[in-house]
N, C-alpha and C positions, 0 to 999 in steps of 0.2 A: 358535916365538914366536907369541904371539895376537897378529890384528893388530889389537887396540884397543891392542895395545901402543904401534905405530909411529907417534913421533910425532916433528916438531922444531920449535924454535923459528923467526920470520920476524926475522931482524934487518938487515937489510939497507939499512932506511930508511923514512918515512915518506912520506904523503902531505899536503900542505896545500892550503888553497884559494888562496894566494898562488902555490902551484907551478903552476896549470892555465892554459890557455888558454883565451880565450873562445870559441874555434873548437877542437870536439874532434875534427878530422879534423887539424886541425898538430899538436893535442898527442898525439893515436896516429901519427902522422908522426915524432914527436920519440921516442917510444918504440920503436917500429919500428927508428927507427935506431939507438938505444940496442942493442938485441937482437943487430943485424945488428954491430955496431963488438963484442959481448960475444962475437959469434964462438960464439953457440947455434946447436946445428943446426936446421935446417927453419924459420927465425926466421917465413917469412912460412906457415908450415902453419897451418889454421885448421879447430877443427871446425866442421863446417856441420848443422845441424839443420832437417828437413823433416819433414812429417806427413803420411802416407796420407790415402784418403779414409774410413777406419776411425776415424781419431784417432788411429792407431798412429807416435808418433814414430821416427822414425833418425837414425842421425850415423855421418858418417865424415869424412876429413881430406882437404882441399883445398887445394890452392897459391892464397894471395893472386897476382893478378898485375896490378891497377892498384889506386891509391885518391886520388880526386880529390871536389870540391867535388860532383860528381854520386854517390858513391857505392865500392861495393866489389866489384871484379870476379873473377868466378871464370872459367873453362872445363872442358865435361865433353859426352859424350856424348847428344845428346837424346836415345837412348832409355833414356836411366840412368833407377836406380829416384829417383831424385832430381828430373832432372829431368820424370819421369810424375808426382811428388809437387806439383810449381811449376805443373804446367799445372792444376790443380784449387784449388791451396789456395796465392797467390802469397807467405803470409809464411814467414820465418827467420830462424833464428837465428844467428849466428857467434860464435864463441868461440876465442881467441889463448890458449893456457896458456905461458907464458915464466916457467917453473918457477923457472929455474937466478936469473935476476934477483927473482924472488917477486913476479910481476905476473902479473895476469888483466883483456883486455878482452874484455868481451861485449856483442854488437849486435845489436838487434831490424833489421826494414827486411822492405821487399818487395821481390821479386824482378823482374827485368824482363829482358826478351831482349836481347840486343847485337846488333846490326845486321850485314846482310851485311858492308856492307864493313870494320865493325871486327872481327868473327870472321876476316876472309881476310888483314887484316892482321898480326892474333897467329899464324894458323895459318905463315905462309909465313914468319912471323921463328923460329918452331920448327928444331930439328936434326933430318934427315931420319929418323932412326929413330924419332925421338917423332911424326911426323908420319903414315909405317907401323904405328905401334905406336897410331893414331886411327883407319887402316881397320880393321888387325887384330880387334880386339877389339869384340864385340857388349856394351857394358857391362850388369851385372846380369843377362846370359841364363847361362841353364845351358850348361855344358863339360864335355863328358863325359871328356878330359883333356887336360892342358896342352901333350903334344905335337900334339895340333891348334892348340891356338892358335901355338904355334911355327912349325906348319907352313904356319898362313895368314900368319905374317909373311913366312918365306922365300919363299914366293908372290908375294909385294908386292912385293919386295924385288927380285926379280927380275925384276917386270915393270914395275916405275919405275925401276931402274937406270940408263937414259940421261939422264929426262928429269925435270921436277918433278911431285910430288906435289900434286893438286887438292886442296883440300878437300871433302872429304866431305858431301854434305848432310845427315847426320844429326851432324854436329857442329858446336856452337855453345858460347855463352857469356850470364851474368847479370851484371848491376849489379845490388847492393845497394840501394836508396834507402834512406836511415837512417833509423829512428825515436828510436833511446834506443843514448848509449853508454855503456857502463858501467867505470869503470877502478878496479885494487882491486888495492893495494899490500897487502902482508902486513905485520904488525904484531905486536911481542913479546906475548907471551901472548896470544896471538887477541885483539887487540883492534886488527884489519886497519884499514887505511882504504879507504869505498869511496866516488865519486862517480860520480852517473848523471849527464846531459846527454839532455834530453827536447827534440825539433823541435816545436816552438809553429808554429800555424797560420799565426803573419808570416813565419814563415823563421828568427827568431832560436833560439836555445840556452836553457833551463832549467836550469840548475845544480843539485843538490842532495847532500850529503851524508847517505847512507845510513847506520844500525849496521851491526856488522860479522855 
């Protein structure tokens, strides 16, 4: 099969401007939950997109884990190649793809650090393997094979067995601050709906309907 072949229809529903909210952090709140209640896997996975200091974009897939009036929280390793990208160039992008429902959000914003003590908050409400598995692993270095990384967890593993697991000082976490959010319902014969939401200088929301 070519695949300019593969295609399908979006019939699922539209989108209107009587459906949004004026505040577009309840109405991806109201989507979210929509996703999560539709029982999609990984509802809160999000790609996250950075930029070298080349201009060289990347993306990979990140767990949403808060989203409040202040923004959109991730956690990851600071010496990820991610975040070596945020400490030079603080903007990004996110992007929700919720296939199965035929919706797509994507959000501009800049990145900002999360605080000791909200990083040692999230870290200690973690399950202790995911908390080993944050000393384990040196994110983005080279591994010359995966039975070492295994064998530095059994390591950990063993020698926190009694007691808790510290957080790490090279792990941490970003808030979002939002610039522009973009929501795009898919529509019969591509003729999607899409509306952005732009932060104006007072605090308020820009509304606008995009073509598809």
């Amino acid at each position: 099969m070519e695949l300019s072949d593969i295609r399908r229809e979006y019939i699922q529903g539209g989108l209107r401007r009587k459906d949004l909210n004026e505040d577009p952090i309840a109405f991806f709140e109201h989507w979210l939950q929509q996703a999560i209640d539709a029982k999609l896997p990984d509802p809160t996975a999000m790609t996250v997109a950075t930029v070298d200091q080349d201009g060289q974009p990347f993306q990979r897939i990140v767990l949403l884990k808060d989203v409040s009036n202040e923004g959109m929280v991730f956690y990851t390793n600071l010496g990820s190649r991610k975040a070596e990208h945020l400490k030079h160039n603080q903007r990004i992008s996110l992007h929700f793809p919720w296939h199965h429902l035929e919706r797509q959000v994507h959000i501009t914003g800049v990145a900002e650090k999360l605080t000791t003590t909200e990083v040692m908050k999230y870290f200690t409400s973690r399950p202790k393997e995911s908390q080993l598995a944050a000393w384990a692993s040196k994110q983005s270095q080279r591994l010359t094979a995966r039975s070492a990384l295994e064998g530095k967890y059994m390591e950990l593993k063993q020698k926190f067995a009694k007691g808790e697991v510290p957080v790490p000082t090279f792990w941490g976490g970003f808030r979002v601050k939002i610039n522009s959010m973009e929501f795009w319902q898919g529509g019969e014969h591509r003729l999607h709906d899409r509306f952005i939401y732009q932060n104006q200088t007072d605090g308020q929301w820009d509304i606008e309907r995009l073509s598809p």
